[in-house]
C-alpha positions as YAML, in Angstrom:
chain: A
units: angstrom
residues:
- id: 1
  name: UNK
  ca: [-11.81, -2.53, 17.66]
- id: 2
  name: UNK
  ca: [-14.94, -3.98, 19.69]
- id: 3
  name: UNK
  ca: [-15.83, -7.64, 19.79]
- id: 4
  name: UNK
  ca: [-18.79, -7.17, 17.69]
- id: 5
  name: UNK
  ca: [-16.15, -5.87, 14.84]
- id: 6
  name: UNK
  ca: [-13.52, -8.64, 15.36]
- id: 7
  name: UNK
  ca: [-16.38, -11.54, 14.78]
- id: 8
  name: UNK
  ca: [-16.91, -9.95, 11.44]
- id: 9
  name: UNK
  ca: [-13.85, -10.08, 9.86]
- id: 10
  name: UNK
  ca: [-13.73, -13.15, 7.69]
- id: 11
  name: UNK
  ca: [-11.39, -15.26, 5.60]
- id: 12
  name: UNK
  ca: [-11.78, -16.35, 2.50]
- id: 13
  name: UNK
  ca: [-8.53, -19.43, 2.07]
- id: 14
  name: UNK
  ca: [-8.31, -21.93, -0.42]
- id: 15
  name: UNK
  ca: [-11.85, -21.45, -1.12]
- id: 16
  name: UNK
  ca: [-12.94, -21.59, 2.69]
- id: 17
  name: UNK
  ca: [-14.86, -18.78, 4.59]
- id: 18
  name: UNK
  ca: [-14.39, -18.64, 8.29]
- id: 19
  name: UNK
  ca: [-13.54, -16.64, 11.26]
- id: 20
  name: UNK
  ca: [-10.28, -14.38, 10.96]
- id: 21
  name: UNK
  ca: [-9.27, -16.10, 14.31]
- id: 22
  name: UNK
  ca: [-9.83, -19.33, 13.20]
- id: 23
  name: UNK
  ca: [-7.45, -19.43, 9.94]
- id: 24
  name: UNK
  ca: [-4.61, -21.99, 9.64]
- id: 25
  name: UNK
  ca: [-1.52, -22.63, 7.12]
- id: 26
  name: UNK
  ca: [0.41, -25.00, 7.16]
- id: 27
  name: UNK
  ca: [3.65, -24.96, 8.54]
- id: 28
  name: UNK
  ca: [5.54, -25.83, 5.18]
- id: 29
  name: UNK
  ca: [3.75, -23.15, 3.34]
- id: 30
  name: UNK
  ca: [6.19, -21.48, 1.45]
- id: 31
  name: UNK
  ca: [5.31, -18.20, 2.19]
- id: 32
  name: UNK
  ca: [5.93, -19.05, 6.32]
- id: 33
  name: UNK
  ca: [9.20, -20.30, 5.17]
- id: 34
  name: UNK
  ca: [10.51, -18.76, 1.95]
- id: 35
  name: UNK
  ca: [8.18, -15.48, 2.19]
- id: 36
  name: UNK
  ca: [7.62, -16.89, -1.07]
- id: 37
  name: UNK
  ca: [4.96, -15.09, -1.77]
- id: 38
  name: UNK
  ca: [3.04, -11.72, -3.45]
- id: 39
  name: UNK
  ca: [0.51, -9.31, -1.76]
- id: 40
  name: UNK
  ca: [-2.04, -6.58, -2.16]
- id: 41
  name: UNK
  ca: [-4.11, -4.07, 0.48]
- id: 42
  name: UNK
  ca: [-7.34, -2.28, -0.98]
- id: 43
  name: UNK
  ca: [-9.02, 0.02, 1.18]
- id: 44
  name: UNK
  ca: [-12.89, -0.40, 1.94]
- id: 45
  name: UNK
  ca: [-15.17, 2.64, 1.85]
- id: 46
  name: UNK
  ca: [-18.97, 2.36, 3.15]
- id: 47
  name: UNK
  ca: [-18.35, -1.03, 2.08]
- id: 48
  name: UNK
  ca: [-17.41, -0.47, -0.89]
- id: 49
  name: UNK
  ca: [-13.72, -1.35, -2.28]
- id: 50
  name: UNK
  ca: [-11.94, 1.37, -3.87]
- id: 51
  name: UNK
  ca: [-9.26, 0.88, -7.41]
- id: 52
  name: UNK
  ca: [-9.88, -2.76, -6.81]
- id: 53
  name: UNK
  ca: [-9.05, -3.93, -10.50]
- id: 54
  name: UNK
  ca: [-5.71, -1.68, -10.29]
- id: 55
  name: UNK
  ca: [-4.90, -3.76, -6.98]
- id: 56
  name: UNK
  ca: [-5.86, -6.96, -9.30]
- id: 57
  name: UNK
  ca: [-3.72, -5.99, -11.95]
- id: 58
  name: UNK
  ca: [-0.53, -5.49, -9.76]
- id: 59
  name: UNK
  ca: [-1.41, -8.81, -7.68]
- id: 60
  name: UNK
  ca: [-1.13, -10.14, -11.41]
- id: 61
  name: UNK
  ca: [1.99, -8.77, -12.25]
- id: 62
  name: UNK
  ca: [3.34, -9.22, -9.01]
- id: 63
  name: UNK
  ca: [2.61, -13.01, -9.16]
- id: 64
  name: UNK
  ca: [3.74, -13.27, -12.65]
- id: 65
  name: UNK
  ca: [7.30, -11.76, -11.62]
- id: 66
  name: UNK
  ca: [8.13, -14.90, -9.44]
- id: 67
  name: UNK
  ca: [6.85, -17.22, -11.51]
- id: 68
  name: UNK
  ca: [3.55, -18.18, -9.55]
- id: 69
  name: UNK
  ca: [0.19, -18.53, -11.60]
- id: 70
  name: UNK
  ca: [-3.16, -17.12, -9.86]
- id: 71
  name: UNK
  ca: [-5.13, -19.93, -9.26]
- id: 72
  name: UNK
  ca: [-8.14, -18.10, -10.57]
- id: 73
  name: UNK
  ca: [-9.26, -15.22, -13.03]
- id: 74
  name: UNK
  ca: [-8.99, -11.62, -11.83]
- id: 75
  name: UNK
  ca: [-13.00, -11.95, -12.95]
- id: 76
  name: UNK
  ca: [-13.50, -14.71, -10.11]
- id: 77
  name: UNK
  ca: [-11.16, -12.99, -7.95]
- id: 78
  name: UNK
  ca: [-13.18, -9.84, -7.66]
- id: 79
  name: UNK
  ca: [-16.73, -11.45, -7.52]
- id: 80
  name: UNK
  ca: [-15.27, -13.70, -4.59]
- id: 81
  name: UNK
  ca: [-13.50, -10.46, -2.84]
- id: 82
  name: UNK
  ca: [-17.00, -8.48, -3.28]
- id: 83
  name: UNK
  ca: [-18.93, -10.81, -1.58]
- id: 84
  name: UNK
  ca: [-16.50, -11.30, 1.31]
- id: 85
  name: UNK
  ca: [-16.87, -7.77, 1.93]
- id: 86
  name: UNK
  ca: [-21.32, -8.12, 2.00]
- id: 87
  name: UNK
  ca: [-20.78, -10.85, 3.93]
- id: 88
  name: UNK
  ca: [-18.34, -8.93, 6.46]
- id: 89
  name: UNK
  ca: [-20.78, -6.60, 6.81]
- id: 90
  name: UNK
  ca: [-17.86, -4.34, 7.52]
- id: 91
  name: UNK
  ca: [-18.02, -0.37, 5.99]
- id: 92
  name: UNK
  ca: [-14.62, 1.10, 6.83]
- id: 93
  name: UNK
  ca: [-12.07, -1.62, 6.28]
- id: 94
  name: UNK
  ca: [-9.67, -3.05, 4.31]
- id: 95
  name: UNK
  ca: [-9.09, -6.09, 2.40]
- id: 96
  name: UNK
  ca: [-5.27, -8.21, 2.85]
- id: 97
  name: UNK
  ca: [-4.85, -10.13, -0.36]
- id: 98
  name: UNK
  ca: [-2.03, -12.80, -0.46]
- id: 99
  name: UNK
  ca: [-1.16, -15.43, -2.30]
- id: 100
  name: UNK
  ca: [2.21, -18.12, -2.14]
- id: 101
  name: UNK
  ca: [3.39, -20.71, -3.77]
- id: 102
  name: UNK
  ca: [1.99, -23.13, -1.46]
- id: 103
  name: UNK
  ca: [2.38, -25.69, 1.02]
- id: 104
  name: UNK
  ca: [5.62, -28.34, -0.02]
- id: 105
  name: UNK
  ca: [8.45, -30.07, 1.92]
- id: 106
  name: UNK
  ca: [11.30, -27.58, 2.30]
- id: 107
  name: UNK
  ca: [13.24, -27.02, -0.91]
- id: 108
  name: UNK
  ca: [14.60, -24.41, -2.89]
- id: 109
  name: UNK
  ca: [13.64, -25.80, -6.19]
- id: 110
  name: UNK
  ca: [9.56, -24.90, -7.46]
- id: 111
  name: UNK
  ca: [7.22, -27.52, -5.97]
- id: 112
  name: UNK
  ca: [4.25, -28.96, -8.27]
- id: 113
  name: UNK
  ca: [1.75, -28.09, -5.57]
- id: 114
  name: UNK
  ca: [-1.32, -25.39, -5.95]
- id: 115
  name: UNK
  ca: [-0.82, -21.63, -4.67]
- id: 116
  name: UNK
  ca: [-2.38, -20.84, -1.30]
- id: 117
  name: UNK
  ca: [-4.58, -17.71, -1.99]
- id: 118
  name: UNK
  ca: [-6.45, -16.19, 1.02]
- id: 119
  name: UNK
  ca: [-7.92, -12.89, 1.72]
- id: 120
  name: UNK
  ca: [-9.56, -11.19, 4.76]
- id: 121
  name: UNK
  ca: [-11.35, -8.19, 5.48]
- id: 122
  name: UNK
  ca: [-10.29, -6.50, 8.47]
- id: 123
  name: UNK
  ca: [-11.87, -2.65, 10.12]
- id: 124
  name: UNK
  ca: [-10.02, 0.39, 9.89]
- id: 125
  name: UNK
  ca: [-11.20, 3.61, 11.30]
- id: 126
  name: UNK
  ca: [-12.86, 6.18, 8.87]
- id: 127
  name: UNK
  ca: [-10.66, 8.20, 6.75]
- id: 128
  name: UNK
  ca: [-9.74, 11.28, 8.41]
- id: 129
  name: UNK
  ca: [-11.43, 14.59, 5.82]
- id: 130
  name: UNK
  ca: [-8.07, 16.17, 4.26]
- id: 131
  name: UNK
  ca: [-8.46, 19.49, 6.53]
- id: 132
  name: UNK
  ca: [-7.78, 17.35, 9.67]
- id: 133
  name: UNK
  ca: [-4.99, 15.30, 8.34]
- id: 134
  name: UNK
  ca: [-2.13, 14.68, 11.11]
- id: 135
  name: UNK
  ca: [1.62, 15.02, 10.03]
- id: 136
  name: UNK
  ca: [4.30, 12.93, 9.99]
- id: 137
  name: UNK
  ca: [8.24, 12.84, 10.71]
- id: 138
  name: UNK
  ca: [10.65, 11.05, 8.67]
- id: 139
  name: UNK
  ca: [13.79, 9.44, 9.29]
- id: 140
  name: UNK
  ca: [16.47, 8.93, 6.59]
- id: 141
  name: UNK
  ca: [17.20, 5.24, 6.42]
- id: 142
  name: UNK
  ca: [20.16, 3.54, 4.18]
- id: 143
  name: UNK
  ca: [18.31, 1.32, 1.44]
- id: 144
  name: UNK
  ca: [19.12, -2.03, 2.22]
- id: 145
  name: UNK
  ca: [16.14, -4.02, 0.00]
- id: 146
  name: UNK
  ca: [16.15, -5.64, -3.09]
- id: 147
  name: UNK
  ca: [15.98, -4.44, -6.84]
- id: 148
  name: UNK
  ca: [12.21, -5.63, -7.96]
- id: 149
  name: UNK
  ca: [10.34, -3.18, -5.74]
- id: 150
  name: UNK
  ca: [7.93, -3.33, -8.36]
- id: 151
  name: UNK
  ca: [6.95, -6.77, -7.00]
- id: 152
  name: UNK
  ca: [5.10, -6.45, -3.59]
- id: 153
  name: UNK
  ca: [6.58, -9.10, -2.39]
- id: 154
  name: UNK
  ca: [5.61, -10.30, 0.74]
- id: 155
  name: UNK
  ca: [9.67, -10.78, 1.68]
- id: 156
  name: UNK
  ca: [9.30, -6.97, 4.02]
- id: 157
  name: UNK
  ca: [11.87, -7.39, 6.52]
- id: 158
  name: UNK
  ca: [14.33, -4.80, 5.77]
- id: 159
  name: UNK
  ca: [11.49, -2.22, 5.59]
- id: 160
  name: UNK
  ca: [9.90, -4.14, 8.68]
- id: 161
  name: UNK
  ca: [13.62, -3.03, 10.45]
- id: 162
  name: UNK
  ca: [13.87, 0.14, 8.28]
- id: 163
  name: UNK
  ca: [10.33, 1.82, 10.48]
- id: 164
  name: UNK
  ca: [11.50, 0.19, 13.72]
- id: 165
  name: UNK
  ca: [14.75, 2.21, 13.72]
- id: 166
  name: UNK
  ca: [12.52, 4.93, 12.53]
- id: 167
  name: UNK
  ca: [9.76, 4.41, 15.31]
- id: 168
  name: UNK
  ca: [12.77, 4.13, 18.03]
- id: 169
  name: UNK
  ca: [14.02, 7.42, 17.52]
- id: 170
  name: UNK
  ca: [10.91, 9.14, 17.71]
- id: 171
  name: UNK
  ca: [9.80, 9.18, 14.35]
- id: 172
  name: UNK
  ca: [6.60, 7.99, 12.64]
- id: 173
  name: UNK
  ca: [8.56, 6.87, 9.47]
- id: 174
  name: UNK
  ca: [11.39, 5.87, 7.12]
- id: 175
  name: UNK
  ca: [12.36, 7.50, 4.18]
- id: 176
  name: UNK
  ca: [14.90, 5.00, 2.12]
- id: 177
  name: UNK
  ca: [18.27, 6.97, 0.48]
- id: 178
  name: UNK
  ca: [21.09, 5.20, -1.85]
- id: 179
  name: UNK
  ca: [24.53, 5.38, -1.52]
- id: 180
  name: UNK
  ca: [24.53, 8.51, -3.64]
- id: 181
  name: UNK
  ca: [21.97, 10.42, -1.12]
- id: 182
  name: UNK
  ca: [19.31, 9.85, -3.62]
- id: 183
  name: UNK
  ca: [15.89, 9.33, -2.47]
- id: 184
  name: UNK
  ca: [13.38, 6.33, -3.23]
- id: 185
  name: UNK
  ca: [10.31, 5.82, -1.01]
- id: 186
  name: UNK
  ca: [9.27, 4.69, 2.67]
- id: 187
  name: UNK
  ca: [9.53, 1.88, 4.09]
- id: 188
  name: UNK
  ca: [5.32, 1.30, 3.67]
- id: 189
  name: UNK
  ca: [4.40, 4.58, 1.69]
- id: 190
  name: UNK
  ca: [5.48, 6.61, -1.48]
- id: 191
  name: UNK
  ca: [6.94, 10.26, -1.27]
- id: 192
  name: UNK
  ca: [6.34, 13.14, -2.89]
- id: 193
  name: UNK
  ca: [7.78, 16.39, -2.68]
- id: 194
  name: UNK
  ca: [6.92, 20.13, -4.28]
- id: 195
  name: UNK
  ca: [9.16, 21.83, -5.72]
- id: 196
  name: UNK
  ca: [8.66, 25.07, -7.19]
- id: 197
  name: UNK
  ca: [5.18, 23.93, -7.64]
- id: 198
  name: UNK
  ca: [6.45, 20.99, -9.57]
- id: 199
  name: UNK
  ca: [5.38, 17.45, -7.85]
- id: 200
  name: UNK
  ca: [8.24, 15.47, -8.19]
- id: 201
  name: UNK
  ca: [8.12, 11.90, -7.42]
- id: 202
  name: UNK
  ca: [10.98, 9.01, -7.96]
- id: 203
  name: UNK
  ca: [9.35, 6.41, -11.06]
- id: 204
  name: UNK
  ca: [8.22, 3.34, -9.89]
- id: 205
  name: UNK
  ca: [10.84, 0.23, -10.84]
- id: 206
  name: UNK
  ca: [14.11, -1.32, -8.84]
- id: 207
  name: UNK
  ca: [13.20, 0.56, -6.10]
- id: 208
  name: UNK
  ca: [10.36, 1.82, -6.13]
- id: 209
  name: UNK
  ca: [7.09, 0.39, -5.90]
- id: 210
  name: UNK
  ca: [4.25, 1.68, -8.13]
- id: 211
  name: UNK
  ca: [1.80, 1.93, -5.69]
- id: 212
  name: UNK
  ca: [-2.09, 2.62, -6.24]
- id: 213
  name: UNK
  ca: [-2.59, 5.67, -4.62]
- id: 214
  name: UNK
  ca: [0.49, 6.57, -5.68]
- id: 215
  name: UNK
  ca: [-0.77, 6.88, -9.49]
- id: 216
  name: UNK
  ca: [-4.27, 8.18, -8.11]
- id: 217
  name: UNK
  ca: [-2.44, 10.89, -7.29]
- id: 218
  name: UNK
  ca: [-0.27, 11.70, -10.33]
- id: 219
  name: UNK
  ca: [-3.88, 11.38, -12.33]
- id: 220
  name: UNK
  ca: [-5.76, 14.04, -10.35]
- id: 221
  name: UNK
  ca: [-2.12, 16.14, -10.46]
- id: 222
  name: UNK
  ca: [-2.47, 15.97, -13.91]
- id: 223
  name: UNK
  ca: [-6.38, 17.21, -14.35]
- id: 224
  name: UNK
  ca: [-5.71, 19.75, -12.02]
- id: 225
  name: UNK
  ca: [-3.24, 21.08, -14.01]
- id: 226
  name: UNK
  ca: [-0.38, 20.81, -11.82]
- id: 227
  name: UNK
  ca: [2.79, 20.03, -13.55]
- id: 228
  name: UNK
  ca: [4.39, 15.88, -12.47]
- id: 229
  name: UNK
  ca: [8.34, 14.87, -12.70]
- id: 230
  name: UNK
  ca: [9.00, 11.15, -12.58]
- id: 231
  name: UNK
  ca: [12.14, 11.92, -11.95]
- id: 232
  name: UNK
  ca: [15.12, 11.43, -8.77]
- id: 233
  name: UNK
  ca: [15.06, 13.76, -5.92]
- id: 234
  name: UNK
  ca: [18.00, 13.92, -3.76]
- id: 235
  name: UNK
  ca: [18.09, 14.55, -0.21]
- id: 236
  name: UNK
  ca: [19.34, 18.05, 0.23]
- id: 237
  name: UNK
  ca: [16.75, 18.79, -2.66]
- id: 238
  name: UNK
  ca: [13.87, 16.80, -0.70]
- id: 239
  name: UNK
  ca: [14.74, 19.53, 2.50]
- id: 240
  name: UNK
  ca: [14.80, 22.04, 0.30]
- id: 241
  name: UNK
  ca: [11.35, 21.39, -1.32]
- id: 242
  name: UNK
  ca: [7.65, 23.61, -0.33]
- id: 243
  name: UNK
  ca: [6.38, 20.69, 0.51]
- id: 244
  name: UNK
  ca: [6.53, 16.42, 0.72]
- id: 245
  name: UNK
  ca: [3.91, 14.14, 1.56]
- id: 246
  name: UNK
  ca: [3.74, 10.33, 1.97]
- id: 247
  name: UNK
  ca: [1.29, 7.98, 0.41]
- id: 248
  name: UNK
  ca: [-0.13, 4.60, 0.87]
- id: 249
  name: UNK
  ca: [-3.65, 2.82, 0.51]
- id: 250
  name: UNK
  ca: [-4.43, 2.91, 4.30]
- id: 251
  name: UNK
  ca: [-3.20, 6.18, 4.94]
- id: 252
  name: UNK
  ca: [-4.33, 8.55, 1.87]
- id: 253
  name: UNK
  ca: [-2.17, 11.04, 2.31]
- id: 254
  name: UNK
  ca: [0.25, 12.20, 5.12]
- id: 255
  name: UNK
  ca: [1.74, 15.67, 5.15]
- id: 256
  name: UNK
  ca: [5.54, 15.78, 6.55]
- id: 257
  name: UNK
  ca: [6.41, 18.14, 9.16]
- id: 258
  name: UNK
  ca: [10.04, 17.30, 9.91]
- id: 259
  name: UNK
  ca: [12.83, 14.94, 8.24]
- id: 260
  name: UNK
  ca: [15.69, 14.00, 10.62]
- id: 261
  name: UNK
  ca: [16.40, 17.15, 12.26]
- id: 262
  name: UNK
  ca: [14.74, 19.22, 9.82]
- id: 263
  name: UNK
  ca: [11.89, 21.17, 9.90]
- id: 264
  name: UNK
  ca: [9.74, 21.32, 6.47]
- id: 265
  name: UNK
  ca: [6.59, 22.52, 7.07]
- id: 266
  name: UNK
  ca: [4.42, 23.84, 10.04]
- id: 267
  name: UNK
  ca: [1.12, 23.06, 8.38]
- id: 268
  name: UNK
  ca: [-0.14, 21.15, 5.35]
- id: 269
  name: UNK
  ca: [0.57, 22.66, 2.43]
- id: 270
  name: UNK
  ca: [-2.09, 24.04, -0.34]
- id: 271
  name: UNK
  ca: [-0.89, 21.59, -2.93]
- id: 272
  name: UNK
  ca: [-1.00, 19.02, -0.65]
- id: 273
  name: UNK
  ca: [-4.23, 19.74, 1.18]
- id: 274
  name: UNK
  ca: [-5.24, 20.18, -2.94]
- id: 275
  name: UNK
  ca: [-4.27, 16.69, -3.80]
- id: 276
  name: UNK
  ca: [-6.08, 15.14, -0.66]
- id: 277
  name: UNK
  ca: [-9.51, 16.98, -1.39]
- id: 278
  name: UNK
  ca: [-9.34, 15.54, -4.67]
- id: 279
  name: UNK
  ca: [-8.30, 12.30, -3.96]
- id: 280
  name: UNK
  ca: [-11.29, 11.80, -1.19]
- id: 281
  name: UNK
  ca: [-13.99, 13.63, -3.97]
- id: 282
  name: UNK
  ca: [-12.89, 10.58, -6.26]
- id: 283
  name: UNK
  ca: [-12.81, 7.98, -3.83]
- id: 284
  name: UNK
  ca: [-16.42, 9.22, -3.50]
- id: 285
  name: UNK
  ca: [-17.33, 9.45, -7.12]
- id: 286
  name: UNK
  ca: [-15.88, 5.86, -7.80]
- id: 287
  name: UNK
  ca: [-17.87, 4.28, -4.73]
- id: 288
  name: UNK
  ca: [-21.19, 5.68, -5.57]
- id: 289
  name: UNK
  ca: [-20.73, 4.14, -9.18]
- id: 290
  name: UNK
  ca: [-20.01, 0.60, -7.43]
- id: 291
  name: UNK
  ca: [-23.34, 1.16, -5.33]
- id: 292
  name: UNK
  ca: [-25.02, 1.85, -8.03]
- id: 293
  name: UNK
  ca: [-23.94, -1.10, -10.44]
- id: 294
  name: UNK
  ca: [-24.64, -3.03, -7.81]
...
């Protein structure tokens, strides 16, 4: 990132825009000392955001599932969001959305004081075109989190510690299994695998969160005519597989080359490579309908 990128990425907290750099909290904000607290990432294409009302929504349900109110409409929300991104100025980025319970003295029991809602827009590099995509190895890690993964909750550390022992051994990162060798998700993606030209993929819930891209994905599966299972995947079925990809809003999609000491796949695969086409086509489709409403 050069300097002329860092001075544009802005802040929008409690209603105040300002400098990235220059953004404060409290130190009895909840979310410093409870991670009490919800949070969303939407990607930013030729400064456009992309599936920002599906990002909305699960902010909304996210919020609702510990009890903490948005402190403004999903309506508001976006207009504000929309024009932190003009005023950024920024075309490939993202946008962190996070909101907490607020700033109290330190006690368990729910303050009375407002939420603290920020958001920032920050530069990524351009996507990379789905031909070009670079792989990715996985490491098997034992699923230590909690059971409302369908809350992105802003509470990460045992997937924080879940892709450090990944990155340490050389790989790029972890794949969560229960004590019955069944298969979730990654510590900051979703997984998919092929099987038999089936794309299986564990349902969102307890463990699992139901990520964005995610049901991008299982949309344009669908159109295309290639057949979905919601369904468990163990992890002699997962080697087993044609083919398993990762997904998350910053990354699209990531093929998998090797799991542990396994080898899946030398190249991306055509379902795969497929999915990735079709998810960039749409990303372009929806973007070019934002431009021109606005």
């Amino acid at each position: 990132m050069n300097g002329q990128e860092a001075s544009r990425e802005l802040i929008w907290l409690n209603g105040r825009v300002l400098p990235l750099s220059e953004a404060r909290v409290g130190v009895e904000d909840r979310g410093f000392q409870f991670a009490d607290g919800v949070y969303e990432v939407v990607r930013i294409y030729n400064g456009r955001p992309f599936t920002l009302a599906q990002h909305l929504h699960r902010l909304e349900r996210s919020s609702s599932g510990i009890k903490i109110s948005l402190p403004m409409s999903k309506r508001e929300l976006t207009r504000q969001i929309e024009s932190l991104i003009v005023r950024s100025g920024l075309a490939d980025a993202m946008v962190y959305i996070q909101v907490t319970r607020g700033e109290a003295g330190r006690n368990h029991q729910f303050p009375t004081c407002p939420p603290t809602l920020l958001f920032y827009v920050r530069s990524l590099p351009p996507a990379t075109p789905a031909d070009e995509a670079v792989s990715v190895k996985l490491k098997t890690v034992v699923d230590e989190r909690w059971k409302r993964c369908w809350i992105k909750s802003i509470a990460l550390l045992p997937n924080v510690l879940a892709k450090n022992e990944a990155l340490s051994a050389g790989f790029d990162e972890a794949a969560f299994i229960d004590g019955e060798n069944m298969l979730s998700e990654c510590s900051a993606s979703n997984l998919f695998a092929v099987v038999g030209r089936t794309l299986v993929t564990a349902a969102a819930g307890a463990s699992v969160l139901p990520g964005i891209t995610r049901q991008v994905l299982l949309e344009i599966a669908s159109d295309a005519g290639i057949p979905v299972e919601e369904k468990p995947l163990s992890l002699g079925q997962a080697m087993e597989s044609e083919e398993i990809f990762i997904t998350s809003t910053t990354r699209e999609l990531s093929w998998v080359s090797h799991w542990d000491t396994h080898r899946i796949a030398r190249k991306c695969g055509p379902i795969t490579r497929q999915l990735h086409e079709a998810y960039q086509a749409r990303v372009l489709r929806e973007t070019a309908k934002i431009r021109a409403a606005g």
